[in-house]
C-alpha positions in Angstrom: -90.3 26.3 -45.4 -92.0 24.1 -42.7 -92.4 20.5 -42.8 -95.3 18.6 -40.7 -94.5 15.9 -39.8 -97.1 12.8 -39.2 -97.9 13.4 -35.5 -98.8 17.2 -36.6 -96.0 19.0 -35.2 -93.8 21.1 -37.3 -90.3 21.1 -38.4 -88.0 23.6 -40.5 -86.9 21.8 -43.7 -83.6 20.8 -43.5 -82.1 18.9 -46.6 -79.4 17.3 -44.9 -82.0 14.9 -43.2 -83.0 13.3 -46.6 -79.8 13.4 -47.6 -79.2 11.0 -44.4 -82.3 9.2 -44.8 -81.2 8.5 -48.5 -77.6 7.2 -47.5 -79.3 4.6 -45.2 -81.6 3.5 -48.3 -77.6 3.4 -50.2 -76.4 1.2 -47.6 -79.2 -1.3 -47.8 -78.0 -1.9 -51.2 -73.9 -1.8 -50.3 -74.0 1.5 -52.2 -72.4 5.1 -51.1 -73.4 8.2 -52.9 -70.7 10.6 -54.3 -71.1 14.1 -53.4 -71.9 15.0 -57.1 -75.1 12.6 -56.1 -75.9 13.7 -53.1 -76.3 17.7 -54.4 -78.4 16.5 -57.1 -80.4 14.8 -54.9 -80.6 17.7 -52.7 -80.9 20.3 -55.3 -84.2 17.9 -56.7 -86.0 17.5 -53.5 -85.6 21.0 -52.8 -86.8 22.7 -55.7 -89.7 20.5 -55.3 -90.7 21.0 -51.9 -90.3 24.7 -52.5 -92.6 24.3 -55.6 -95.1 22.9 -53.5 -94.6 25.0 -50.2 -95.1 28.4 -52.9 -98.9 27.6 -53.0 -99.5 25.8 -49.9 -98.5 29.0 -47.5 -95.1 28.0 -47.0 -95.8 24.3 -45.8 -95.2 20.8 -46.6 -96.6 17.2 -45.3 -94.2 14.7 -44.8 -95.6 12.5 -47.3 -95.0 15.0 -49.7 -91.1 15.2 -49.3 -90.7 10.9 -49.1 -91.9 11.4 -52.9 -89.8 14.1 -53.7 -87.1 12.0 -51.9 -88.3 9.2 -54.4 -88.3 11.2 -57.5 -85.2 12.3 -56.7 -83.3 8.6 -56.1 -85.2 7.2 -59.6 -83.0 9.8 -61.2 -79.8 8.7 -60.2 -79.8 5.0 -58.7 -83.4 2.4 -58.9 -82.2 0.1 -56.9 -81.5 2.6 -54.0 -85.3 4.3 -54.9 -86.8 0.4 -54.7 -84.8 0.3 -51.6 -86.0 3.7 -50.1 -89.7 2.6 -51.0 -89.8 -1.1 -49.7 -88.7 0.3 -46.4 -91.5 2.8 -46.2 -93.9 0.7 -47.5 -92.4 -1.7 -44.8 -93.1 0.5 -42.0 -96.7 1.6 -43.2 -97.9 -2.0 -43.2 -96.0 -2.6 -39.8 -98.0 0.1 -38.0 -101.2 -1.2 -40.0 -100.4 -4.8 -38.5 -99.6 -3.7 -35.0 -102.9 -1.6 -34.8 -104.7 -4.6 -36.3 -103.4 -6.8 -32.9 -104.1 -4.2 -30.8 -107.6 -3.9 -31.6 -107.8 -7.8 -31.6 -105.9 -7.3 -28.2 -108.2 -5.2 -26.5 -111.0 -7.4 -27.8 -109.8 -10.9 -26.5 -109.2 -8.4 -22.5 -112.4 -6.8 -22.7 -114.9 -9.2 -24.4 -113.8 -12.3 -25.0 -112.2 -14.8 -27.9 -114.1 -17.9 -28.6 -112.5 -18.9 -31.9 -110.6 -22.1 -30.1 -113.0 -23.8 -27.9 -110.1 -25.0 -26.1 -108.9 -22.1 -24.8 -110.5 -20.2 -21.8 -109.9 -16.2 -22.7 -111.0 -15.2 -19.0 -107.8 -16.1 -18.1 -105.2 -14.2 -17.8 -102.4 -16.5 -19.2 -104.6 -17.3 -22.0 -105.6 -13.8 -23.4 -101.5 -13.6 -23.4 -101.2 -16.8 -25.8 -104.2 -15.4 -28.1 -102.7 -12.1 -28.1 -99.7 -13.3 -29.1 -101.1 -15.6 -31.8 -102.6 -13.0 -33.1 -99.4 -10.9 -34.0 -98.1 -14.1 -35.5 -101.1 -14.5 -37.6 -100.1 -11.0 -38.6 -96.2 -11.8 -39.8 -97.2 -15.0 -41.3 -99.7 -13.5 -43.3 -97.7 -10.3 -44.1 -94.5 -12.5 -45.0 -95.1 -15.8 -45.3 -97.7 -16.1 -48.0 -97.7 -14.8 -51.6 -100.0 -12.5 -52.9 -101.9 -15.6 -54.6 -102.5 -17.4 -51.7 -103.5 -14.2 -49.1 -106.0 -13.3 -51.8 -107.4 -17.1 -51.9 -107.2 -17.7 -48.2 -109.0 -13.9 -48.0 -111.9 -15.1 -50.9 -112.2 -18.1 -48.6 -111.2 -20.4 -51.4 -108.3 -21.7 -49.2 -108.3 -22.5 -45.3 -105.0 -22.4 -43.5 -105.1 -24.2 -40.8 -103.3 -22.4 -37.1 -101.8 -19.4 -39.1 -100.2 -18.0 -35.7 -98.5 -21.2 -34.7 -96.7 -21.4 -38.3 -94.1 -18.6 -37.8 -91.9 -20.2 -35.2 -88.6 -21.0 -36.0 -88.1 -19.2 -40.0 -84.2 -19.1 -40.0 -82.8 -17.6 -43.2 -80.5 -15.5 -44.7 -79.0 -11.9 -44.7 -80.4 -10.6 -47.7 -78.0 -9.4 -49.6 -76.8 -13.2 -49.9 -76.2 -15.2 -53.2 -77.8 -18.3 -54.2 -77.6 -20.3 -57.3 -80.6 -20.3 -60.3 -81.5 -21.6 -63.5 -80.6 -17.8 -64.6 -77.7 -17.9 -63.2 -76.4 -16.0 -59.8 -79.3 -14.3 -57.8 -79.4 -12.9 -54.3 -82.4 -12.0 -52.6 -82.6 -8.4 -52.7 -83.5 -8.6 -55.9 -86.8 -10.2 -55.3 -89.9 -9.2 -53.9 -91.9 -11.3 -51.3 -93.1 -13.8 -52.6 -91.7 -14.2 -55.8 -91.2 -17.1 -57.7 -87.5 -18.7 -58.9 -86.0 -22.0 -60.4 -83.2 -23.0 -58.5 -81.3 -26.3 -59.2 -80.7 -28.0 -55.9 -77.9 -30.4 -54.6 -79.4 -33.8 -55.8 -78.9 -32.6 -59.6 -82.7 -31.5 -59.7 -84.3 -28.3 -60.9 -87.1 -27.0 -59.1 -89.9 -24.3 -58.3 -88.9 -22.1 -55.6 -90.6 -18.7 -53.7 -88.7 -16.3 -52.1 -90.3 -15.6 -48.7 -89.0 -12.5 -46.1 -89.3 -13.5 -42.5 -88.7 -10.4 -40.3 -85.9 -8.7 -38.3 -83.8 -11.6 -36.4 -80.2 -11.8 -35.5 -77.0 -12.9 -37.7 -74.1 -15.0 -37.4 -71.6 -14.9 -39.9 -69.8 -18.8 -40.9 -67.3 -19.2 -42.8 -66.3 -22.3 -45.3 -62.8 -24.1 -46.2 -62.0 -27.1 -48.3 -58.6 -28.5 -49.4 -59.2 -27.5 -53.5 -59.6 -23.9 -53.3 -57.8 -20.9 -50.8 -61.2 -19.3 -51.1 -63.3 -19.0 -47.7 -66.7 -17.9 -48.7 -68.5 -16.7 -45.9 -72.6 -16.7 -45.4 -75.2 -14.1 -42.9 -77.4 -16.1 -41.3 -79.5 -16.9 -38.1 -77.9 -19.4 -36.1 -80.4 -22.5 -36.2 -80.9 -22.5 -40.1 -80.9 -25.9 -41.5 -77.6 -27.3 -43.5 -77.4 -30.6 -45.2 -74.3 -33.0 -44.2 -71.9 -34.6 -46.2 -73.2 -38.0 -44.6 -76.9 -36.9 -46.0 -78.0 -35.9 -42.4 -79.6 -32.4 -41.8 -78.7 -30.0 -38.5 -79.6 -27.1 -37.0 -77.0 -26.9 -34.4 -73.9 -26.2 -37.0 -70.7 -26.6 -35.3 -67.3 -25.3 -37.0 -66.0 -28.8 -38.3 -68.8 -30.0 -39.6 -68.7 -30.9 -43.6 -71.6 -29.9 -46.2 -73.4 -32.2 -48.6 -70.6 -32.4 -51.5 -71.5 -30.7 -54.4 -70.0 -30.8 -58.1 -66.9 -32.6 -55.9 -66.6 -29.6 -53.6 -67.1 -30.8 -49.8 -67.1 -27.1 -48.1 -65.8 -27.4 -44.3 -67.3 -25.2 -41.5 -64.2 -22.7 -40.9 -65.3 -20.4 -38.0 -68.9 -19.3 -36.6 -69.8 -16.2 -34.8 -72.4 -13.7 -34.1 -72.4 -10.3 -35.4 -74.1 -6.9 -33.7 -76.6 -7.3 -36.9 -80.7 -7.5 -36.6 -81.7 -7.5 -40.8 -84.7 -8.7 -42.4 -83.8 -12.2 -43.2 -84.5 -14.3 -46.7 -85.3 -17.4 -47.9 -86.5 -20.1 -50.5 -89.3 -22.6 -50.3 -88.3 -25.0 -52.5 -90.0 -27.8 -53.9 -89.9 -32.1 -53.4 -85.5 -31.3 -52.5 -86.3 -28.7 -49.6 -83.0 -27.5 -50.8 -80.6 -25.1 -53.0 -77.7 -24.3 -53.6 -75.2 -20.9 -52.5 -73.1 -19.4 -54.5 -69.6 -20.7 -54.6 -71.3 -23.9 -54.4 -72.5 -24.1 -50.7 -75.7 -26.4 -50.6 -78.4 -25.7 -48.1 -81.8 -26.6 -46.7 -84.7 -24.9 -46.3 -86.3 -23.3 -43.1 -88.9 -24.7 -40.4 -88.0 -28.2 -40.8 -88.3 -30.4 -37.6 -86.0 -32.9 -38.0 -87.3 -35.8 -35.8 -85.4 -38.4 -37.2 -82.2 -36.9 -35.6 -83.8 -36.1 -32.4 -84.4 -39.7 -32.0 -81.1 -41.1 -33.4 -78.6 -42.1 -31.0 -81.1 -40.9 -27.6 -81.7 -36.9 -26.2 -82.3 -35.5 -23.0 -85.4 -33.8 -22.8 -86.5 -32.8 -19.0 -84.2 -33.6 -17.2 -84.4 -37.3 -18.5 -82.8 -39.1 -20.8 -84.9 -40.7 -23.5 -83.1 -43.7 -25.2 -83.3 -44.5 -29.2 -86.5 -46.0 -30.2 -86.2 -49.5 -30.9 -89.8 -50.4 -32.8 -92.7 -47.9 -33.7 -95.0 -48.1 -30.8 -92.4 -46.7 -28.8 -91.2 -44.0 -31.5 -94.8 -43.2 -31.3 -94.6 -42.3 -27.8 -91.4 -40.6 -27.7 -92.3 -38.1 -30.7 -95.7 -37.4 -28.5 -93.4 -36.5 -25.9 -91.3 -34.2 -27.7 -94.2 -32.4 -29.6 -96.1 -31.3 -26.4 -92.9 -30.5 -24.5 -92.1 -28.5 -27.9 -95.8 -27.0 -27.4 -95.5 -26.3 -24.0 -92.3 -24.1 -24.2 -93.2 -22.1 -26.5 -97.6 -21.8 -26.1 -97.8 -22.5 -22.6 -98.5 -26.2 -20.4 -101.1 -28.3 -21.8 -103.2 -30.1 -19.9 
């Protein structure tokens, strides 16, 4: 039996490659198949594919055997299936995306962009900020908005405003982390993108929350400590997300000492922090009014893609090789926070002028 694959070429069938391809799909979902398992998925997908090959002079697409490898995991674990099929569908609409900004690419090199009137596409360093923007627009579109809103921003009913500058700086969690709702404990890999949760947060509130994916990044692993339990939780995540302080500050520089917001009279202590050999899709909540919620064991948390000027300004920074003192009235604040937003602009879009 030959398998073609989706560049045309051809392949013997070999079994032991879904079986592998499976496995990862187990992993995903901190899962191992036992051998019993793994020959009934074998035994499934191959009296399939031989089914099919019979009548189809002894071949079989590729697309063919991922839904006998689906069939196959539906019968003996769903999550693992859901897991096999997200990633596929995952890598379809990644290839979809990345030949939408290459066409868009090839466009702003060859003919020109005049969607911002402030930018000159003849030039070089340009078309490399439009190109760019336009594989953000991609990601924020693809996993920052629900299914609602791409539909209403698609029908024109809604305008969002710079969808390739709204990407920068998502910082969430590994997704097979824990978090606290109004149904009880939840973690994210059992949500789609975009779904909607009620979460209490820290501040005794219950509110709306959606859960949003924000691509492949790296992941530190922290762990917690307080005097009233020998417990020390420990949390996946990138290493600039936002925590709240037990002062009612917010950071994203965590440093191992710090002390969270208290919650339910449980202060949790940073124990250690340190970065793993892990690039995951990475999770989050958008919640609503408290920008907050709540980890399980109790750890409370902020949300993502906050700019927190307030602590920029507080106490002085250095910013360009010059130090900028604390605001004393709001003219001055005024100026300062000017200075940081186009510095924060130029780093990352290129100098203004």
């Amino acid at each position: 039996m030959i398998v073609i694959k989706k560049d045309n070429t051809e392949q013997e069938f070999d079994i032991n490659k879904v079986i592998t391809a499976v496995s990862k799909s187990a992993e995903r979902c901190m899962y191992e198949f036992t051998a019993e398992e793994k020959e009934m998925i074998a035994n499934t997908v191959t009296a399939l594919a031989t089914n099919y090959a019979v009548i189809h002079d002894g071949k079989i697409p590729i697309k063919e055997m991922h839904k006998y490898a689906e069939k196959a995991l539906d019968t003996v674990r769903e999550d693992v299936a859901k897991a096999y099929r997200d990633y596929r569908n995952y890598k379809v609409d990644f290839c979809d995306m990345l030949d939408s900004v290459y066409r868009k690419s090839q466009h702003i090199r060859y003919i020109g962009d005049v969607s911002n009137a402030n930018t000159d596409s003849a030039m070089v360093s340009t078309q490399r900020s439009l190109i760019y923007g336009q594989l953000n627009k991609n990601l924020y579109q693809k996993f920052f908005l629900n299914k609602e809103e791409l539909q209403a921003a698609n029908d024109g009913y809604i305008y969002i405003h710079d969808m390739k500058d709204r990407l920068d700086g998502m910082n969430c969690f590994k997704r097979s982390t824990k978090f606290m709702t109004v149904d009880g404990i939840r973690s994210f890999d059992e949500f789609n993108n975009g779904d909607r949760v009620i979460v209490p947060t820290p501040y005794g509130n219950i509110k709306k929350a959606y859960v949003y994916n924000f691509g492949i990044q790296k992941l530190y692993r922290i762990t917690f400590k307080c005097e009233s339990s020998e417990e020390q939780p420990e949390v996946f995540c990138t290493i600039d997300h936002r925590w709240i302080l037990n002062d009612g500050s917010e950071t994203t520089a965590l440093k191992v000492g710090d002390v969270l917001y208290e919650y339910n009279g449980v202060a949790w202590e940073v124990n250690t922090i340190e970065p793993t050999d892990k690039m995951e899709n990475v999770w989050c909540l958008r919640v609503e009014d408290d920008k907050c919620f709540i980890l399980a064991d109790g750890i409370p948390t902020g949300n993502c893609c906050l700019f927190d000027m307030a602590n920029v300004l507080k106490g002085g920074f250095e910013m360009g090789n010059q130090w900028y003192t604390e605001p004393k009235s709001l003219d001055v604040a005024f100026d300062v926070i000017s200075d940081v937003t186009i510095s924060a602009a130029s780093q990352q879009y290129g100098k203004l002028n």
